[in-house]
VOGU-3710 file (C-alpha; in Angstrom, 3 decimals, decimal comma):
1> xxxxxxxxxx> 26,592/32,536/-0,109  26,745/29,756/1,675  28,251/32,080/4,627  25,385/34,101/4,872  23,354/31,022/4,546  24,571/29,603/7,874  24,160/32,649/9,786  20,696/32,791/8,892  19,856/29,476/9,540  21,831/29,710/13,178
11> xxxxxxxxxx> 19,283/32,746/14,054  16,339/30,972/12,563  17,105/28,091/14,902  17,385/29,701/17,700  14,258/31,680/18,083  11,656/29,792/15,641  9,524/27,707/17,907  8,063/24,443/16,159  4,777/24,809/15,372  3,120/21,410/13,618
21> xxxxxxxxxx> 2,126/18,131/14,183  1,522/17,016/17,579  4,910/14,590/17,636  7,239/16,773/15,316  10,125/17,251/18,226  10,088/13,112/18,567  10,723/12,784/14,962  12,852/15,596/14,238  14,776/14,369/16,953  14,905/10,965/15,558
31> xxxxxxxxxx> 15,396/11,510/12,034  18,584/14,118/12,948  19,958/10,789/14,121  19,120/9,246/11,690  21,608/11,495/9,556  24,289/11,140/12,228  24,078/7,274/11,455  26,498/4,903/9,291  25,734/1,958/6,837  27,948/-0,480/4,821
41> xxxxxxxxxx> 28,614/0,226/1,399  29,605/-1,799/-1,190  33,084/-3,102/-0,367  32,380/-3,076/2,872  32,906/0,128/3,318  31,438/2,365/6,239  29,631/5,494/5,313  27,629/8,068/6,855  24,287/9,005/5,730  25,273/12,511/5,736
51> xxxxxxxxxx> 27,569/12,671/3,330  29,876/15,720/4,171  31,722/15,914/0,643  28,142/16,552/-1,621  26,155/17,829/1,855  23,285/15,430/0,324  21,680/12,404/2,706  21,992/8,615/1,644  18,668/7,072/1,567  17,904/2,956/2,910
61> xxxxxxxxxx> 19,662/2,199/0,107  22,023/4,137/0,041  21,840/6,442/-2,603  22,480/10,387/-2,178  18,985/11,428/-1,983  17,812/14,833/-2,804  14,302/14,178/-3,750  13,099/11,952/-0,301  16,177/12,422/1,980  18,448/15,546/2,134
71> xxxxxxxxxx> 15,801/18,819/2,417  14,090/16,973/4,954  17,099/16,357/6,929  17,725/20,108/6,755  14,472/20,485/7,934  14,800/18,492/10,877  17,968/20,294/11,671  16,459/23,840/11,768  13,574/22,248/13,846  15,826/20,944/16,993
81> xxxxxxxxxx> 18,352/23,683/16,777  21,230/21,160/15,250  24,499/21,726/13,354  22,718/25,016/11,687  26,247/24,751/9,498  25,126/21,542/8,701  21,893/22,547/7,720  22,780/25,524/5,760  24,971/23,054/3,649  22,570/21,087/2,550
91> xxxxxxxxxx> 20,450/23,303/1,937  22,778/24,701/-0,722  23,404/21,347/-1,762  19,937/20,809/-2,928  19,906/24,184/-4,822  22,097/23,159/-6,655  20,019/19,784/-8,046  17,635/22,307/-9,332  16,531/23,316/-13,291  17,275/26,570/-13,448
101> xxxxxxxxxx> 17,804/26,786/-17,165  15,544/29,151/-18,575  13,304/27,790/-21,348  14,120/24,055/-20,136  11,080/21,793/-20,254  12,275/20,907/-16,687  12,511/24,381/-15,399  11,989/24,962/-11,887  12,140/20,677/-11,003  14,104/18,643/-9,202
111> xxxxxxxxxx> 16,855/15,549/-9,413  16,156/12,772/-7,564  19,473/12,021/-6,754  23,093/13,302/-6,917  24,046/10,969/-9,338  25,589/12,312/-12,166  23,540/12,324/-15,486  20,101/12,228/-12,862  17,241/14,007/-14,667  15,365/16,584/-13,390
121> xxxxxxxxxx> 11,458/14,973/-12,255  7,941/16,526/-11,242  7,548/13,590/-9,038  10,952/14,512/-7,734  9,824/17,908/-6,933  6,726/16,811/-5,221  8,454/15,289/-1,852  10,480/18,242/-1,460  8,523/20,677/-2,145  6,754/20,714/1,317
131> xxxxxxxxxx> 9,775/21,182/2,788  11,473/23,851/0,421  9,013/26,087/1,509  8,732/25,671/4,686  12,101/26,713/4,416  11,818/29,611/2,826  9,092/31,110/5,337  11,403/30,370/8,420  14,806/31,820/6,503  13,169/34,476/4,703
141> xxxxxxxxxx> 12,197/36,726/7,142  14,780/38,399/7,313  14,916/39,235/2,843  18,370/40,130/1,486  20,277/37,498/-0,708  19,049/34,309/1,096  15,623/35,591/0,997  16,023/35,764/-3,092  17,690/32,407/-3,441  14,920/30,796/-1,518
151> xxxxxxxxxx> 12,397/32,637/-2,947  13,596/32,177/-6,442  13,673/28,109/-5,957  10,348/27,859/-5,021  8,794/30,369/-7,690  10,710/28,230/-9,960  9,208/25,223/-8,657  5,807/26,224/-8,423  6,292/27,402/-12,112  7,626/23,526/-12,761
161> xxxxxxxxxx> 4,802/21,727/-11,613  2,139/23,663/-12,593  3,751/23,372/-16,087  3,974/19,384/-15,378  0,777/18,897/-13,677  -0,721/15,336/-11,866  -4,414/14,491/-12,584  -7,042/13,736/-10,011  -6,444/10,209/-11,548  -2,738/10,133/-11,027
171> xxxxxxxxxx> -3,018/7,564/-7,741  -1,688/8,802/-4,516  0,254/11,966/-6,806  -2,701/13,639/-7,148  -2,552/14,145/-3,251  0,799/14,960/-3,429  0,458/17,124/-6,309  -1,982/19,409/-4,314  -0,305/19,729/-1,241  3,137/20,647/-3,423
181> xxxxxxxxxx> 0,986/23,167/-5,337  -0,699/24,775/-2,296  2,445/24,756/0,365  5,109/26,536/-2,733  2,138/29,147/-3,932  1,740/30,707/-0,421  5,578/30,701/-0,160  5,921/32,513/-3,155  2,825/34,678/-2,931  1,436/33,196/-5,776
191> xxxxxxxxxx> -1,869/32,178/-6,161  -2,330/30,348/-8,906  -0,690/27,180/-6,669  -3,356/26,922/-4,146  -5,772/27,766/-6,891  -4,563/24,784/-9,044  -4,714/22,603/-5,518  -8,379/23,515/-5,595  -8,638/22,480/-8,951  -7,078/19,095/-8,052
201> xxxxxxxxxx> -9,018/17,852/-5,161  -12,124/19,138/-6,877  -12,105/16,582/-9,247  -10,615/13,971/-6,754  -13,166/13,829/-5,096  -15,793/13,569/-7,650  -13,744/10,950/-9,596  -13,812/9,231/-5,592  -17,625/9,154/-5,323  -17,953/8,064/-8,428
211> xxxxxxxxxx> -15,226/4,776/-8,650  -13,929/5,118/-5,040  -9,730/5,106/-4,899  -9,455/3,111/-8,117  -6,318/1,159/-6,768  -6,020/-1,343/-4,240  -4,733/-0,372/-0,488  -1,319/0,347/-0,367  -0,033/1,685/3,432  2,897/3,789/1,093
221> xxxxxxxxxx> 0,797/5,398/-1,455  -1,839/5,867/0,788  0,317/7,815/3,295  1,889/9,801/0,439  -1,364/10,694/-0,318  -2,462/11,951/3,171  0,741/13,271/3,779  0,024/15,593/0,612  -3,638/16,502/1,034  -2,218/17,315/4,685
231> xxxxxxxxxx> -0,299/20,260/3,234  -3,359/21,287/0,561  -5,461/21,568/3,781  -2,795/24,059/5,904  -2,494/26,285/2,805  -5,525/25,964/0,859  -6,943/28,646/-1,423  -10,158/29,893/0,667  -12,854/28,143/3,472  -14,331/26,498/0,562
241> xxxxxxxxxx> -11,443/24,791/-0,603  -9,817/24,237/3,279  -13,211/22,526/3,570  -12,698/20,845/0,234  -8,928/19,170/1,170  -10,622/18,459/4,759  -13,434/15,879/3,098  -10,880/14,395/1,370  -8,754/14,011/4,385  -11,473/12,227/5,980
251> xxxxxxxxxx> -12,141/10,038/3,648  -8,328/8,675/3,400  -7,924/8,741/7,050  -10,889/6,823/7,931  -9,797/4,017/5,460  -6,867/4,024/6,685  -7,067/3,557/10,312  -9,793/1,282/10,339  -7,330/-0,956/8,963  -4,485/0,351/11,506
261> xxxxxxxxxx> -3,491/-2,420/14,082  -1,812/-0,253/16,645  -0,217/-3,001/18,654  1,978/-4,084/15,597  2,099/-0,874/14,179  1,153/-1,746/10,663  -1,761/-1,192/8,442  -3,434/-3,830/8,083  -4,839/-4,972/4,568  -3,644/-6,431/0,713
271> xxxxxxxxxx> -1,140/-4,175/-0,887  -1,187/-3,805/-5,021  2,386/-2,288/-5,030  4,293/-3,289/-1,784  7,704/-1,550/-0,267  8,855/-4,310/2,133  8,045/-2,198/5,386  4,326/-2,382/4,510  4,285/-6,181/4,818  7,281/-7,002/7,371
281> xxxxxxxxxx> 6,796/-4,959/10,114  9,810/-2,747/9,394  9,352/1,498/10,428  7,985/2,177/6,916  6,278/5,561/5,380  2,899/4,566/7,071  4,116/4,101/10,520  5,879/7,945/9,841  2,868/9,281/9,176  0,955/8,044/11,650
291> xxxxxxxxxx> 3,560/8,797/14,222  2,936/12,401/13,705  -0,191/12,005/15,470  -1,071/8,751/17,458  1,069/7,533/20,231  1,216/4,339/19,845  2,653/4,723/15,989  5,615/6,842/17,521  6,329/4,231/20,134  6,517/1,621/17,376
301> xxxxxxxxxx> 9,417/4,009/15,683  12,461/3,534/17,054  14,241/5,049/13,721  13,026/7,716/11,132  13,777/8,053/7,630  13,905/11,992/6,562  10,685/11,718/4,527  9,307/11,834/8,652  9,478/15,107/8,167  6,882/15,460/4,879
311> xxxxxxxxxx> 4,031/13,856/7,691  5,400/16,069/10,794  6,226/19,693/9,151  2,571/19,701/8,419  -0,076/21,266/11,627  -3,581/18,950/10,108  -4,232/17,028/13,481  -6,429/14,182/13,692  -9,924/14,891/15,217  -11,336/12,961/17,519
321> xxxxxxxxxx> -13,765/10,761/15,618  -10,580/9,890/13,588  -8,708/8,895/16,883  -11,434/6,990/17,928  -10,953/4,437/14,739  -7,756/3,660/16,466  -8,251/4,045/20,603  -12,033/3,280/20,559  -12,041/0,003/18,828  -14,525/-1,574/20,658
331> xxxxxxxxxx> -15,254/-4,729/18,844  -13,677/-6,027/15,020  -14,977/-4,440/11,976  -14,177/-5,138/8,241  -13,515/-2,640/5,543  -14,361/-3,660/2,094  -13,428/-1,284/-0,706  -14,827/-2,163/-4,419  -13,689/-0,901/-7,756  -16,327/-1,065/-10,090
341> xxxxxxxxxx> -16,073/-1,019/-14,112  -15,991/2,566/-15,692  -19,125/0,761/-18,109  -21,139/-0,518/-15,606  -20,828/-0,094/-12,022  -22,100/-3,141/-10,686  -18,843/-5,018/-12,319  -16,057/-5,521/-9,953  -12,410/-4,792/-11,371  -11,104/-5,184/-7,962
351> xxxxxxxxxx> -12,100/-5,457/-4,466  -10,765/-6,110/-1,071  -11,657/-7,078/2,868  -9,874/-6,458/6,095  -11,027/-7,908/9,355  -9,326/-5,765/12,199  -9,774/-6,333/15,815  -7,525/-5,368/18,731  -5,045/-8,326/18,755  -4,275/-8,883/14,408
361> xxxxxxxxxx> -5,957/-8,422/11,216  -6,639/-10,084/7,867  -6,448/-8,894/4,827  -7,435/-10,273/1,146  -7,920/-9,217/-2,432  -9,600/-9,924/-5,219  -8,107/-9,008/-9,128  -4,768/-9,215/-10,382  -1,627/-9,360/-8,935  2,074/-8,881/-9,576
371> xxxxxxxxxx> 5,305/-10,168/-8,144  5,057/-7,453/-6,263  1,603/-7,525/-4,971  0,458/-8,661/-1,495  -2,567/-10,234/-2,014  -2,967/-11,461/1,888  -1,758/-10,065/4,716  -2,457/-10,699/8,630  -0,768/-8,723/10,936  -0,027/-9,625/15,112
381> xxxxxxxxxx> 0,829/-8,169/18,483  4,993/-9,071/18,421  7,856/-7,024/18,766  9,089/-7,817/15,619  8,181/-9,357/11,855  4,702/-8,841/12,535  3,236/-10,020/9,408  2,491/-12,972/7,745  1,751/-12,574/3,867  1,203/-14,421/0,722
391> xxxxxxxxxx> 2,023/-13,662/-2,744  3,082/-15,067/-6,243  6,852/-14,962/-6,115  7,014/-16,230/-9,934  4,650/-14,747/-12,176  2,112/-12,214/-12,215  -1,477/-14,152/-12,233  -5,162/-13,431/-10,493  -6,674/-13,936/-7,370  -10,033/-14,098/-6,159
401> xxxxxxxxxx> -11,161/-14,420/-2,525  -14,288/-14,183/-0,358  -13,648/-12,837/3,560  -15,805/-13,282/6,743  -14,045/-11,815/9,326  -11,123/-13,982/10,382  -11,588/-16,672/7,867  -10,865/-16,191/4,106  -10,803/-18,827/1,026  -8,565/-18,074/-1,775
411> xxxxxxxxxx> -8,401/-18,995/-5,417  -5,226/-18,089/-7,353  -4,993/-18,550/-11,111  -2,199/-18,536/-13,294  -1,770/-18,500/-17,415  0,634/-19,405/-19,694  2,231/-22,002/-17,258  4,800/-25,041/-18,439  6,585/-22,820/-21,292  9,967/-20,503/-20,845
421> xxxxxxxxxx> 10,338/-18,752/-17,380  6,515/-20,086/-16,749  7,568/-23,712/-15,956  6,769/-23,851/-12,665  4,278/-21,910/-10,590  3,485/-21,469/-6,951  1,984/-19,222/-4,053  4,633/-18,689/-1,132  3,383/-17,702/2,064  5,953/-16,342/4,999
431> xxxxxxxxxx> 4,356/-17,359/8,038  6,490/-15,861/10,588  10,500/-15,449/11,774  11,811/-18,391/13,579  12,583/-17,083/16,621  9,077/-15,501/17,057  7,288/-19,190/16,309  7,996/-21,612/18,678  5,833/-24,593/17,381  4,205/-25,434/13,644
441> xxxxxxxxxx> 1,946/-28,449/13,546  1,877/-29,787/10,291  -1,324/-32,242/9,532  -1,570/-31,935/13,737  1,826/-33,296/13,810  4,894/-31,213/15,264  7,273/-29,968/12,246  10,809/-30,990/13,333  12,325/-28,132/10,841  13,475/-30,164/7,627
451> xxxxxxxxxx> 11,805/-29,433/4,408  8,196/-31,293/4,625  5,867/-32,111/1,797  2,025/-31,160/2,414  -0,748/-32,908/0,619  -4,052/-31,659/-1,004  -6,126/-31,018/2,068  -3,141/-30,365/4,451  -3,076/-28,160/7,475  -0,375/-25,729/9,087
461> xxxxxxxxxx> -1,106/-23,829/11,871  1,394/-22,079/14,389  0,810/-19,226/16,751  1,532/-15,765/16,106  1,683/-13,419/19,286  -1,869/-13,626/20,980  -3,254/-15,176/18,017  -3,076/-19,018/15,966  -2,617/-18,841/12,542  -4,127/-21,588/10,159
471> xxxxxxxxxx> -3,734/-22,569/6,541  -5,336/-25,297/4,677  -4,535/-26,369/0,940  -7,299/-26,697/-1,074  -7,425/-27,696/-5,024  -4,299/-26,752/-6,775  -3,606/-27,614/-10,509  -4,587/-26,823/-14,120  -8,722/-28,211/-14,782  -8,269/-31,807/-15,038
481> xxxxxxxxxx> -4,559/-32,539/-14,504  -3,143/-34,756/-11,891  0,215/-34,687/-10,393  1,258/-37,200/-7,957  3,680/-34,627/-6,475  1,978/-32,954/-3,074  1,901/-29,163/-3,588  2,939/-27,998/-0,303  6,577/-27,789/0,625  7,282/-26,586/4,344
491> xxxxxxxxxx> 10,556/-25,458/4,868  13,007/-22,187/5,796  13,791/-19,660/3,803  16,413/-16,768/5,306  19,527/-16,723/8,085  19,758/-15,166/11,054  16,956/-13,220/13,002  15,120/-13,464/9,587  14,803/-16,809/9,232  11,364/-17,538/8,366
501> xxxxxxxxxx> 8,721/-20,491/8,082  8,024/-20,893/4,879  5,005/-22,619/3,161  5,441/-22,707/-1,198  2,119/-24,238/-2,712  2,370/-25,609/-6,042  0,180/-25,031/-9,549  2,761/-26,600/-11,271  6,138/-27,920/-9,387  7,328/-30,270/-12,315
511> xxxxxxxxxx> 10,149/-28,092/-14,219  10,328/-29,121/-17,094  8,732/-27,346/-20,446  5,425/-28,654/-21,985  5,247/-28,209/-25,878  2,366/-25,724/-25,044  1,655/-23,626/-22,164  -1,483/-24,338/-20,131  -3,913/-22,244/-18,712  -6,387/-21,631/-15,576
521> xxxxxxxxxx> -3,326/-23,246/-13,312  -5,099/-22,581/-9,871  -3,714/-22,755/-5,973  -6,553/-22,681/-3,506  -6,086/-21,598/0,585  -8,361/-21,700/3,286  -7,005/-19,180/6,065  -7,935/-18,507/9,316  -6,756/-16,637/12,472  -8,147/-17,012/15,842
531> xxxxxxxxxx> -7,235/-15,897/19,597  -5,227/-18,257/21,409  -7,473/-17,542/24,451  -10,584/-19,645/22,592  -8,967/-22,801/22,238  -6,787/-25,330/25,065  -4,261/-25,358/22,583  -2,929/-24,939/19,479  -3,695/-29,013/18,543  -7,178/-27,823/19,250
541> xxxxxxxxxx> -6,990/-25,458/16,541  -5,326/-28,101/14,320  -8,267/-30,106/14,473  -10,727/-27,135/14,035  -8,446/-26,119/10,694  -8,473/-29,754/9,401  -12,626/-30,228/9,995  -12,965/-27,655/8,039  -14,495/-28,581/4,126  -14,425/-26,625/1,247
551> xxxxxxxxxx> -16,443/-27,774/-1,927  -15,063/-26,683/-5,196  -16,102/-27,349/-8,876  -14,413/-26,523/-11,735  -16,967/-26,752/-15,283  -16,809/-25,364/-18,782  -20,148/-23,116/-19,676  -20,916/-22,539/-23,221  -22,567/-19,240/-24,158  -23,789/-18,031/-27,312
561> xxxxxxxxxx> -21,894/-15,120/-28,470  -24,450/-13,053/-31,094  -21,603/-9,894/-31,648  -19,474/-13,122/-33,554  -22,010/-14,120/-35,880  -22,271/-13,649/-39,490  -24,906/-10,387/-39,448  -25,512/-10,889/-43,248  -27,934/-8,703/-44,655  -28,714/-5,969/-41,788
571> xxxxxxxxxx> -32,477/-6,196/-42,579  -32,353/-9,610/-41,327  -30,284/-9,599/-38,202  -32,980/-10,702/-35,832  -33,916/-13,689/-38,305  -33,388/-17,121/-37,053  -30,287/-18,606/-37,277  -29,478/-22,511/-37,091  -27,070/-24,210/-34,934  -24,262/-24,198/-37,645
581> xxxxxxxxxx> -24,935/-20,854/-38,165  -24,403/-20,187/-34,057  -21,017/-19,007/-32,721  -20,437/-19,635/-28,901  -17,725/-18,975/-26,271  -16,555/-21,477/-23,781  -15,243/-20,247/-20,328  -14,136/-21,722/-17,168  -16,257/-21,502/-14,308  -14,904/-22,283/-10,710
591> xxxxxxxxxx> -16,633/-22,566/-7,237  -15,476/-22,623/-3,959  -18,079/-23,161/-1,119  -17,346/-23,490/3,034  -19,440/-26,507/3,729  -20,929/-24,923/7,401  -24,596/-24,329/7,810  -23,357/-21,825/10,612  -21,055/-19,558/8,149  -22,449/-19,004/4,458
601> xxxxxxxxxx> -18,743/-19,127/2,469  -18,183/-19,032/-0,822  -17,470/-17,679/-4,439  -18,214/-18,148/-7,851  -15,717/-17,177/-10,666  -14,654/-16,845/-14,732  -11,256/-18,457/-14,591  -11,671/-17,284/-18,299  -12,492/-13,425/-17,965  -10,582/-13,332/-14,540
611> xxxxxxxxxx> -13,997/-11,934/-13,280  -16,142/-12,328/-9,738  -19,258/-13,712/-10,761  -20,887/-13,779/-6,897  -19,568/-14,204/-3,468  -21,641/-15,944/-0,705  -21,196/-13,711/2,602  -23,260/-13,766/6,110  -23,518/-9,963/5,305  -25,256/-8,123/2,806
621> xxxxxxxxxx> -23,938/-5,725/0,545  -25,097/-2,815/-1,667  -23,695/-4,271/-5,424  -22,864/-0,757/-5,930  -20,826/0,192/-2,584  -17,400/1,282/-3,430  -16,696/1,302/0,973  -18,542/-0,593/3,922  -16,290/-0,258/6,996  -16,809/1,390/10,115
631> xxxxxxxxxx> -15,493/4,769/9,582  -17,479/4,925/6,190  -20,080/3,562/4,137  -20,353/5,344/0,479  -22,160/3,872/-2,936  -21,159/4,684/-6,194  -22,496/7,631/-6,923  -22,957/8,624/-3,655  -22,915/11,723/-1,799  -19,559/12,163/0,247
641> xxxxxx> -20,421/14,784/2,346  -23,271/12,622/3,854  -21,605/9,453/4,048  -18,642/11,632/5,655  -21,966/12,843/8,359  -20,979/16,804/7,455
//
């Protein structure tokens, strides 16, 4: 089998031109290499990511990959010609890591590994299913055995996902679910996958004008989810559905690259869920995608992971209105995205803002956050480590923050704090790799490089490519309390190349346990960026960071609360009732105001309910918009098609 298997793919490579994304001979190229590369293992020892004895691919770390890694590889193989052998091996290789157990509940899915005991997984199935049948259209051709075994695999999983299906609110899946669906039916002749693809977008998109993307930005996810509407486009059911995948298309890809900052390569913006190459600066499932079409993503990728090849297979090209987001920036814009509540849609659940001009960009959020959450992010023109990023390395806690343009204040707040694992609690923020920052001013003095404690009201500020980066710390602490510790430690975290500044600010640094936890522990920022170019010097923008005032005030509000009262007899539920007879809720309401005449700043929030109750903002918004950016403007409710201009 695997015999005949070679030969075909030898013939296939040979005379099958490449016909797909406008880069796909860069990357194929790349991500070939990619397989003929080694890592370090544990003991120290060297291994390839090819892994001759299985004929799987090691991911980044380092596990045989079937799900991400090895079909891709194969695909990339067949695509430059390469080691058709090689290919053909893998190929079988991945057969193998298939259900093919009649009646299974798994039938037809995947493994995402080789490990033994891995279980078979839709979401498995849905990376490699774009490139299993591309497969089987170049190698089947020719019918016969291989034509079978191909053709059986992707019947088979076709058959698995549509008996495992992802819901329109699934997150990015639902993307990838379509494109799966869509790319295996018209490999297998089989209509009910492009059908169900239909099906899926369909109610995407109506679930989209109604609550927008229901989950905060997140450059992964949100290039999964491109990369899989990508495929529902090529092979969609009919006009009407082609048309169907391309609206959603838009409205992804206009999101995304108003946030895209082409001269670090990043996208720009909070992440809810981050992989470390959406917040370092690291080649990263974004960049791949984006790479398939814009030139200066593929520049910016000197490596490519296999998954490349999901994003480059695939022929979707970017228009020109959607290239312009990127080449014609002409000025800096801001993209604010809203969830609303499912009850009433002029609640916020979440939002976010990114400011984006031509030399960085800022990003905030507002809503909760995990350990693994980005809440802020700013992005800069370097080589390397091109963002700087806070988050809450401790606990998970809340964040709320109100953006104009460059300048952002920040209000963290943290429960359950002084008790167990919850003793102390801080925000770190990594402000850049030491070789890439030459000079950090702390309180307008120059940081000599040991550990430094920063006050309430202290500055940093350093510069960051073509741009200064400031950070001043406001309030910290629970309502009340006083601490006679400073919150801010400056100091180095990291060896090497990766040695970075490091600020940690402090809601509670003491470490020992209180006899019961407290509550509403908060950490306040004021950020800023700024282009070097507007000021003599980075003292300059010291003393612009430290004139800057922020007012905050932190008071209990006491509000009646009818729905815990006594109702009595129903007859008489509107009767008057007397104080004693009252019942009323107390919550925490906090303010943060910029004190400039010039620049209206500020928020109001319940540190109780962890809910937004206004934001202050030189721009006006709709209270139901769900998007206000440049590339699109769209109200809950709204119509999609017209805020899309088709």
């Amino acid at each position: 089998m695997l015999r005949r298997l070679s030969a075909v793919v030898l013939a296939v490579a040979i005379v099958v031109p490449a016909c797909a994304s406008k880069n796909l001979e860069e990357i194929a190229g790349l991500v070939v290499s990619y397989g003929e590369a080694s890592r370090t293992a544990a003991g120290d020892v060297t291994v390839a990511n090819y892994d001759e004895p299985t004929g799987l691919v090691r991911d980044v770390s380092g596990s045989l990959n079937v799900a991400e890694a090895s079909l891709n590889y194969a695909a990339a193989l067949l695509e430059t010609g390469a080691q058709p052998e090689r290919a053909a091996r893998v190929i079988a290789a991945v057969l193998e890591q298939q259900d093919r157990a009649e009646g299974s509940p798994t039938y037809g899915l995947f493994r995402w590994t080789g490990r033994a005991g891995a279980v078979y997984s839709a979401n498995a199935t849905l990376y490699l299913a774009p490139a299993l049948a591309h497969l089987a259209r170049e190698l089947s051709d020719g019918g016969g055995v291989v034509g079978d075994l191909l053709g059986g695999s992707v019947q088979a999983a076709l058959d698995g996902l549509l008996a495992n299906p992802t819901g329109a609110t699934d997150g990015f899946a639902a993307g990838m679910y379509a494109g799966a669906v869509c790319t295996l039916g018209d490999a297998a002749g089989d209509a009910r996958g492009p059908e169900a693809g239909r099906e899926t977008i369909a109610a995407w998109l109506k679930q989209v004008s109604r609550a927008g993307l229901i989950s905060a930005p997140s450059p992964t996810y949100d290039a999964l989810r491109i990369g899989g509407l990508r495929w529902a486009w090529q092979f969609a059911a009919d006009d009407e559905a082609k048309g169907e995948a391309e609206m959603a298309l838009q409205v992804c890809y206009r999101d995304l690259l108003s946030r895209y900052d082409a001269n670090a390569g990043m996208v720009g913006g909070p992440v809810l869920a981050a992989y470390p190459a959406d917040y370092n600066g690291d080649p990263g499932v974004a960049r791949s995608l984006l790479a398939a079409d814009l030139t200066s993503a593929l520049e910016r990728l000197p490596e490519a992971v296999p998954l490349a090849m999901y994003f480059a297979l695939a022929e979707y090209e970017l228009g020109d209105a959607l290239v312009a987001l990127v080449d014609g920036r002409e000025a800096p814009g801001e993209v604010r995205t809203r969830i609303p509540s499912v009850e009433d849609p002029l609640v916020e659940v979440a939002s976010s803002c990114t400011w984006a001009s031509d030399l960085s960009t800022m990003g905030t959020m507002s809503g909760p956050v995990s350990r693994w959450s980005i809440p802020v992010l700013m992005t800069f023109d370097l080589p390397r480590r091109q963002g700087s990023y806070f988050y809450a390395p401790d606990i998970e806690g809340h964040v709320q923050s109100v953006q104009a343009g460059s300048l952002a204040l920040c209000s963290f707040t943290f429960d359950g704090v002084g008790v167990a694992d919850r003793k102390q609690v801080r925000v770190r923020g990594v402000l850049g790799c030491v070789p890439e920052v030459d000079t950090v001013l702390v309180n307008g003095v120059e940081w000599i490089g040991e550990p430094a404690a920063v006050g309430s009201s202290g500055t940093i500020v350093l510069q960051r490519g073509s741009s200064f980066l400031g950070v001043k710390i406001l309030e910290t602490g629970a309502p009340g309390g006083r601490s006679e510790a400073k919150p801010g430690i400056l100091t180095h975290i990291g060896e090497g190349d990766d040695r970075s500044v490091v600020l940690e600010v402090y809601g509670r640094q003491e470490d020992y346990s209180l006899r019961k936890p407290v509550h509403n522990v908060r950490v306040g920022l004021l950020i800023e960026t700024s282009p070097a170019a507007e000021w003599e010097d980075l003292a300059a923008f010291a003393r612009h960071i430290s004139s800057r005032r922020v007012r905050q005030t932190t008071k209990n509000v006491n509000e009646r609360a009818p729905e815990l009262e006594d109702q009595g007899n129903p007859l008489h539920r509107h009767d008057p009732k007397s104080r004693a007879e009252m019942r009323f809720i107390t919550r925490a309401e906090h303010t943060m105001q910029l004190r400039d005449e010039e620049l209206p700043l500020g928020l109001a929030e319940d540190m109780s309910a962890r809910a937004i109750l206004s934001r202050t903002l030189p721009v006006e918004l709709s209270p139901k918009y769900l998007w206000a950016s440049p590339g699109l403007n769209l109200d809950v409710g709204g119509s999609l098609s017209e805020a899309l201009g088709q």
